[in-house]
Each structure stands twice: as structure tokens, then as C-alpha cells.
Backbone as a chain_set.jsonl record, in Angstrom:
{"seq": "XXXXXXXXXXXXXXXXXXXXXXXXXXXXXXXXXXXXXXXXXXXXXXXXXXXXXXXXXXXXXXXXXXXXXXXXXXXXXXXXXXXXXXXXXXXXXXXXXXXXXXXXXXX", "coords": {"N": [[-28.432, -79.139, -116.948], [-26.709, -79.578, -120.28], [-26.914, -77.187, -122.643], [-28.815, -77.075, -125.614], [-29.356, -76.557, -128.715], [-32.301, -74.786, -130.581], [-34.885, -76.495, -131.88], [-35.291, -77.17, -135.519], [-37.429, -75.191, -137.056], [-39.564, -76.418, -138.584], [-39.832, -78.815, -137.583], [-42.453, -80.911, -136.478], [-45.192, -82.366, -135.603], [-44.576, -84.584, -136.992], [-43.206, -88.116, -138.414], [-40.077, -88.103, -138.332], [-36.268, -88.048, -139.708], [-32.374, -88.323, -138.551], [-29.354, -87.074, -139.52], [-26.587, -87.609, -137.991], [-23.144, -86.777, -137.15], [-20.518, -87.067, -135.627], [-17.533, -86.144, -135.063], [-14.471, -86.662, -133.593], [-12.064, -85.775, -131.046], [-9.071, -87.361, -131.179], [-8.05, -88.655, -128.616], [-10.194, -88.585, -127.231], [-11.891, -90.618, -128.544], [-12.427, -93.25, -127.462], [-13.967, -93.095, -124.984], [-16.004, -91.334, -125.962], [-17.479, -93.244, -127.978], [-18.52, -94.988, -125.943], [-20.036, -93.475, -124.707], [-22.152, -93.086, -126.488], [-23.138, -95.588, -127.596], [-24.183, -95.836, -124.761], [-26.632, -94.128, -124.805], [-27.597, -95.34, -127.243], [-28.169, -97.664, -126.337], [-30.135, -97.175, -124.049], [-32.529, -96.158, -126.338], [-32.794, -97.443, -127.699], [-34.446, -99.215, -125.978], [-37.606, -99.677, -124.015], [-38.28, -97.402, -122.287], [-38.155, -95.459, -124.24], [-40.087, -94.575, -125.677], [-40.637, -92.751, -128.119], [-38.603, -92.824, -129.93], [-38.021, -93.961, -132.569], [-36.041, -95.557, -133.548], [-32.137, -95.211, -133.643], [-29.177, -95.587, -134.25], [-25.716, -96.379, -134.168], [-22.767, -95.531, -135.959], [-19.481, -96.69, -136.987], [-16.673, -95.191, -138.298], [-14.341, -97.136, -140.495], [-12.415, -96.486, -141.672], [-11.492, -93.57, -141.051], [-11.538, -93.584, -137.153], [-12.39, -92.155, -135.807], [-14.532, -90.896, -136.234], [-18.398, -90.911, -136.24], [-21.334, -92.028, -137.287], [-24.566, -91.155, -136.946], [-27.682, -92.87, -137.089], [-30.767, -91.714, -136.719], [-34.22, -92.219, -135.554], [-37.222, -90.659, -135.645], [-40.66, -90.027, -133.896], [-41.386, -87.933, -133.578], [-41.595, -84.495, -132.874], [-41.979, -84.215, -129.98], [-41.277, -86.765, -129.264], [-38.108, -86.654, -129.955], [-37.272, -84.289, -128.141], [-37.349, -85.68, -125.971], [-35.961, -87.495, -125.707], [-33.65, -86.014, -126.346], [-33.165, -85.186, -123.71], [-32.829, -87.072, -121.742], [-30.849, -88.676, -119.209], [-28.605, -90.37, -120.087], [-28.292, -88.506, -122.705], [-27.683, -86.066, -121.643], [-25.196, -86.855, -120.566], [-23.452, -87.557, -122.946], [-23.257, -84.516, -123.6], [-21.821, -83.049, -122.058], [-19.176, -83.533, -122.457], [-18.943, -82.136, -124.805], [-16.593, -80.26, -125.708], [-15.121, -81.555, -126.5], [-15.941, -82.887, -128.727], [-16.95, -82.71, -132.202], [-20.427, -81.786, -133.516], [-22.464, -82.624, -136.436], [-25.374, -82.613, -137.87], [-28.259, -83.35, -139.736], [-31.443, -82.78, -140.455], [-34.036, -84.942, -141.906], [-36.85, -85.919, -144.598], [-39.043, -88.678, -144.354], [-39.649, -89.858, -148.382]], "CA": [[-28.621, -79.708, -118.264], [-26.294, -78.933, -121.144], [-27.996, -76.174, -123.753], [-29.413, -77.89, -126.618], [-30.06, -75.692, -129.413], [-33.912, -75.113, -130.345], [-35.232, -77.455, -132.914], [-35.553, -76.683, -136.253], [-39.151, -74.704, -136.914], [-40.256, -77.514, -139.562], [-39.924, -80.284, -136.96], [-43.562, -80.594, -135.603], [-46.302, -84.085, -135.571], [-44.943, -85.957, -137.804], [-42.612, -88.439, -138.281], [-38.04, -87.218, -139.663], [-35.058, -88.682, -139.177], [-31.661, -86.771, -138.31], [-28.289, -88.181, -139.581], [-25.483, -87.021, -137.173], [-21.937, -87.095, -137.745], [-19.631, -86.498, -134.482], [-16.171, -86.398, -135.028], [-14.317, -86.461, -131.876], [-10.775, -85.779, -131.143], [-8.496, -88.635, -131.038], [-7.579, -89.175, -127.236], [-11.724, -89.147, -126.449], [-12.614, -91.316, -129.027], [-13.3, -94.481, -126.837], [-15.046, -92.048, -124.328], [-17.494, -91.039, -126.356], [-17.585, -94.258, -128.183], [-19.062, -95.731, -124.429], [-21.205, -92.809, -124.215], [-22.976, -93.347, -127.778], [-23.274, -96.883, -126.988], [-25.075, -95.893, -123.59], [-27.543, -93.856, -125.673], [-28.406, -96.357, -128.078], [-28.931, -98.752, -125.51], [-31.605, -96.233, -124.046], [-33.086, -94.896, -126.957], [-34.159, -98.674, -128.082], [-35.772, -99.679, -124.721], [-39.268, -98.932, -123.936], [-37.892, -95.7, -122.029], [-38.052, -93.793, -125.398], [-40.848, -94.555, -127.315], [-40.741, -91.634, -129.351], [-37.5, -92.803, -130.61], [-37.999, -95.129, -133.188], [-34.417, -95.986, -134.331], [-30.913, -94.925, -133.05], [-27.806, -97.022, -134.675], [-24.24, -95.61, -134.184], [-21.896, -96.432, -136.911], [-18.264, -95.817, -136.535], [-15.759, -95.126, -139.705], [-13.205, -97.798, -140.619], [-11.047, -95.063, -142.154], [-11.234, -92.49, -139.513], [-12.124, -94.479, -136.408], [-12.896, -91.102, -134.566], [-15.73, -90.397, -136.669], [-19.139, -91.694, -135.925], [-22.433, -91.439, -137.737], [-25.486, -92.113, -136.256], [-29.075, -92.549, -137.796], [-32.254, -91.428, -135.444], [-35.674, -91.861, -136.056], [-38.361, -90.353, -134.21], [-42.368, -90.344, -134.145], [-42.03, -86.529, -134.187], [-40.784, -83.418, -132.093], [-41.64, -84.472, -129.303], [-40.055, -87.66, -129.074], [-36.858, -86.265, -130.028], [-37.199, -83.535, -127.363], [-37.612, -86.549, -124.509], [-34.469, -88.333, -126.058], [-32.3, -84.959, -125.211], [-33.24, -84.62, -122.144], [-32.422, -88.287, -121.5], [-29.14, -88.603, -118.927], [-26.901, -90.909, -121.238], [-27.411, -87.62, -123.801], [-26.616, -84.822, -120.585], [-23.677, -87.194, -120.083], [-22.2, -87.131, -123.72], [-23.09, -82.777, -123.888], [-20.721, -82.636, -121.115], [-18.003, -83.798, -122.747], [-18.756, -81.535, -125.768], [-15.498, -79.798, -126.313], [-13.955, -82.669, -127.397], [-16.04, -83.53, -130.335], [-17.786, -81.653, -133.438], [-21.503, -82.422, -134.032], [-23.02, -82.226, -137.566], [-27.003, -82.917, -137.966], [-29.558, -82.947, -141.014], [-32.973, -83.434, -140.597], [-34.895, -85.68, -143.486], [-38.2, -86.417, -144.159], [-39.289, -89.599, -145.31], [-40.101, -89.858, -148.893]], "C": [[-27.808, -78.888, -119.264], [-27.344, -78.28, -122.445], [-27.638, -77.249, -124.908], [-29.864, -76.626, -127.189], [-31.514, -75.893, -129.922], [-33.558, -75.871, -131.872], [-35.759, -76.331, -134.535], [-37.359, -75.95, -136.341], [-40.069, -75.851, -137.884], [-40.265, -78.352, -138.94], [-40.841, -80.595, -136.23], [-43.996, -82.147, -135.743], [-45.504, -84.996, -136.347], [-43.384, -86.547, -138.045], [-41.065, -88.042, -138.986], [-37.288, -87.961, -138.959], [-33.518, -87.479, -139.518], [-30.235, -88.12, -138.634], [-27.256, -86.933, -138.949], [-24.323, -87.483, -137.456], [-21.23, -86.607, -136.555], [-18.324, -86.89, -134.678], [-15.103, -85.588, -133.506], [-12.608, -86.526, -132.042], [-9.876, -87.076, -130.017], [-8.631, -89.452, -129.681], [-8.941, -89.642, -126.637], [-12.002, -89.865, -127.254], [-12.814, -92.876, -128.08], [-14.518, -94.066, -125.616], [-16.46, -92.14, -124.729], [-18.172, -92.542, -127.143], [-18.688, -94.631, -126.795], [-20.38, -94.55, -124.623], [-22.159, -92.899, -125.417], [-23.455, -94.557, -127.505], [-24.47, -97.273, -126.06], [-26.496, -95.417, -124.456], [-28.074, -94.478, -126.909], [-29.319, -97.459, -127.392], [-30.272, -97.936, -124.696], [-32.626, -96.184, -124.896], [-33.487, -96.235, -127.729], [-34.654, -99.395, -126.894], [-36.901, -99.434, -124.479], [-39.082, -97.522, -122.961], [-38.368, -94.689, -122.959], [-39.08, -94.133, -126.431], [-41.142, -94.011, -128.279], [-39.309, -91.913, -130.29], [-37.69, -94.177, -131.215], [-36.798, -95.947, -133.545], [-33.251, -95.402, -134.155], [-30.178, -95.664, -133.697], [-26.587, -96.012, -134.633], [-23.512, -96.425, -134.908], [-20.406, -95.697, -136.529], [-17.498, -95.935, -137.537], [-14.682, -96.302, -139.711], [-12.128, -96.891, -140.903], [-10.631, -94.393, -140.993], [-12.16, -92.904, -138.3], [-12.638, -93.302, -135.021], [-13.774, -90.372, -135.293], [-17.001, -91.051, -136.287], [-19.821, -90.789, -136.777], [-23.697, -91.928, -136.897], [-26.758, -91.617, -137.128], [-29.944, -92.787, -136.864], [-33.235, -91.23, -136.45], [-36.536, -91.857, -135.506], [-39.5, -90.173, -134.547], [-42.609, -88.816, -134.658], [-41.588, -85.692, -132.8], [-40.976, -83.847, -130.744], [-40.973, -86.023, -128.191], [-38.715, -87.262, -129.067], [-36.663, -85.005, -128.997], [-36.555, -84.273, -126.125], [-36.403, -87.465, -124.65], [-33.238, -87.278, -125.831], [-32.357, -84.734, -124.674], [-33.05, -86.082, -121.178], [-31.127, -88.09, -120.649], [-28.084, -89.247, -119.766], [-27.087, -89.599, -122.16], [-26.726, -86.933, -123.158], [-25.595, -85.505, -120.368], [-22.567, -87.112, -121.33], [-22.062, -85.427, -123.969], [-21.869, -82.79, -122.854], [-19.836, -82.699, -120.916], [-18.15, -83.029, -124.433], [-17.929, -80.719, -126.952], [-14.54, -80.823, -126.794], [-14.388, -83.415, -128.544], [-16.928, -81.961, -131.113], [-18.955, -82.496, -133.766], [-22.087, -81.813, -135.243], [-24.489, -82.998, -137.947], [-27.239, -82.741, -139.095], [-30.667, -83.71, -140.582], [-33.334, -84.108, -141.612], [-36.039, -85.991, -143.483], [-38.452, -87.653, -145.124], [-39.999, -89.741, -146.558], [-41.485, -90.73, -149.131]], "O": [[-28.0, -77.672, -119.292], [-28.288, -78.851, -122.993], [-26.651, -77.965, -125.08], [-30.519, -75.775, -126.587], [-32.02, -77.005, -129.772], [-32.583, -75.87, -132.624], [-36.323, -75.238, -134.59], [-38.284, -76.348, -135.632], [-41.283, -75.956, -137.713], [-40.828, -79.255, -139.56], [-40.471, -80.689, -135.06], [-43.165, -83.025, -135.972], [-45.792, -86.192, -136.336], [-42.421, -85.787, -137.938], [-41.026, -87.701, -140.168], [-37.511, -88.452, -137.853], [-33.433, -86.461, -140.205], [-30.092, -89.293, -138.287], [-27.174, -85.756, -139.298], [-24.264, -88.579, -138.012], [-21.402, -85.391, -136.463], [-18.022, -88.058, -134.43], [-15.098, -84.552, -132.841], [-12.005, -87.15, -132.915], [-9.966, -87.461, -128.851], [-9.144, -90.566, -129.577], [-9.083, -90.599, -125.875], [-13.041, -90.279, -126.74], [-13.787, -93.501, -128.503], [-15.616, -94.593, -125.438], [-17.496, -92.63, -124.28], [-19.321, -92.873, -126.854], [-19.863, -94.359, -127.04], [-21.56, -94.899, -124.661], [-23.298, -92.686, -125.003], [-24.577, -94.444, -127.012], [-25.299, -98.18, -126.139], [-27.348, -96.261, -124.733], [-29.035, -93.979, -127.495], [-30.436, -97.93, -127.606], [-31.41, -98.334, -124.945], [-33.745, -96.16, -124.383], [-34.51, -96.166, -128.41], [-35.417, -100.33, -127.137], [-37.169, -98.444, -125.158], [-39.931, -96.638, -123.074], [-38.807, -93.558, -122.745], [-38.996, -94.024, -127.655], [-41.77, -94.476, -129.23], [-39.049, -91.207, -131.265], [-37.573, -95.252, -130.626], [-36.926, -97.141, -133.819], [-33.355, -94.541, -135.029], [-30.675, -96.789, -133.751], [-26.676, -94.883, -135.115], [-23.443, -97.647, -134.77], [-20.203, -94.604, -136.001], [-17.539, -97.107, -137.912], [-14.071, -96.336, -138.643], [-11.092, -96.719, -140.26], [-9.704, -94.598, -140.209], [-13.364, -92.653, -138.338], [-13.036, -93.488, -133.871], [-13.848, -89.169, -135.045], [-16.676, -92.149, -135.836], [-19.559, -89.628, -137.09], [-23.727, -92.995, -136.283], [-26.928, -90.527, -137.673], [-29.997, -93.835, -136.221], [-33.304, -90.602, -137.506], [-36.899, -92.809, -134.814], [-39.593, -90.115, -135.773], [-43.384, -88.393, -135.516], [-41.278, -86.297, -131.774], [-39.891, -83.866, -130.162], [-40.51, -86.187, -127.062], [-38.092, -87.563, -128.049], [-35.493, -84.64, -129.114], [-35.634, -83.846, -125.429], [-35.959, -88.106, -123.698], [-32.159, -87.551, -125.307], [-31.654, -83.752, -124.433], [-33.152, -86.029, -119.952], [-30.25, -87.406, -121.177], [-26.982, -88.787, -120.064], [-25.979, -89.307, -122.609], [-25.531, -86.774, -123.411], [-24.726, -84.805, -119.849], [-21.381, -86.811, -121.196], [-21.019, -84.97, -124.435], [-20.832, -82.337, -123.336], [-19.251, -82.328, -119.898], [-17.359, -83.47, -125.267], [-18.126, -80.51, -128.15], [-13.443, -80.757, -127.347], [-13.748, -84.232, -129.205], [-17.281, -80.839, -130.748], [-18.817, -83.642, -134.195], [-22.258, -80.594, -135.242], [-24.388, -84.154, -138.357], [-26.51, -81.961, -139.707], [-30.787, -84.921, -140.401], [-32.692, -83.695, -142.578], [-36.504, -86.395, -142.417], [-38.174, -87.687, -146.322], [-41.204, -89.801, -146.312], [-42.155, -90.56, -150.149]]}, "num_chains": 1, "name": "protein.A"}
């Protein structure tokens, strides 16, 4: 399993959402493209019920950017969604993109 850094210490019971930003270098962008894709299609099936919401958006401008918006019941949903194989399959292509996270909590 690729290392996953630990979760923030504020991310416990209750429900946050995490907006990700992966910018990926040129030549992998359809790559990972497929592998985001796979993990959406997971992560809304009844597989992941801790994962309320997944959507991958991809930049018109810079078409090797992606954002994605996750929303989970609470830590440990989002634990059981990285330990998912479509995610160990995009960590393992890691050197070829940059991931940028924020947690949020719903107002």
C-alpha cells in the first residue's frame, strides 16, 4: 500500500469535505485522468458508504489540472476510501502528479 499521510487531528465523527487539486504532468494526464474516473466510479457505489460525494472536474485552460470535491460521513469513511484499490492504483503513479488538499467544514 502506498503511504498516505496521517489525517489531519481535527478530522474525527463528523461530517468535512476535502477539495483536491492534482496537477499532473503533461504526458500522464490521460493516465491519471482513467484512474480518477475509476475512483469516482467506486467511491459512488454502495462499496463506500462513507463517501458521500466524489466529482472530478478537469480545467478547460490547463487540461492537466483536475479538481475534485469529496464528501465524507467522517474520518472514517475517508480512511476506507484510501485504502480502496482504484486509490493504491493512482498513489503508484504519484511522481507524476502534485496533490493539493483542504479540508472544510460545512457551514
Amino acid at each position: 500500500m502506498s503511504s498516505i499521510p496521517p489525517l489531519p487531528s481535527y478530522i474525527k465523527d463528523t461530517k468535512f469535505i476535502i477539495l483536491a487539486t492534482i496537477t499532473v504532468q503533461d504526458d500522464q494526464t490521460d493516465q491519471i485522468k482513467s484512474k480518477l474516473l475509476n475512483i469516482q466510479k467506486k467511491a459512488k457505489s454502495d462499496e463506500e458508504p462513507g463517501t458521500l460525494s466524489y466529482r472530478v472536474h478537469q480545467s478547460f485552460e490547463t487540461p492537466n489540472k483536475f479538481t475534485i470535491y469529496e464528501e465524507y460521513e467522517n474520518k472514517s469513511g475517508l480512511e476506507s476510501h484510501l485504502k480502496s484499490t482504484e486509490f493504491q492504483d493512482l498513489m503508484k503513479l504519484q511522481s507524476s502528479f502534485s496533490l493539493d488538499s483542504t479540508f472544510l467544514q460545512e457551514l
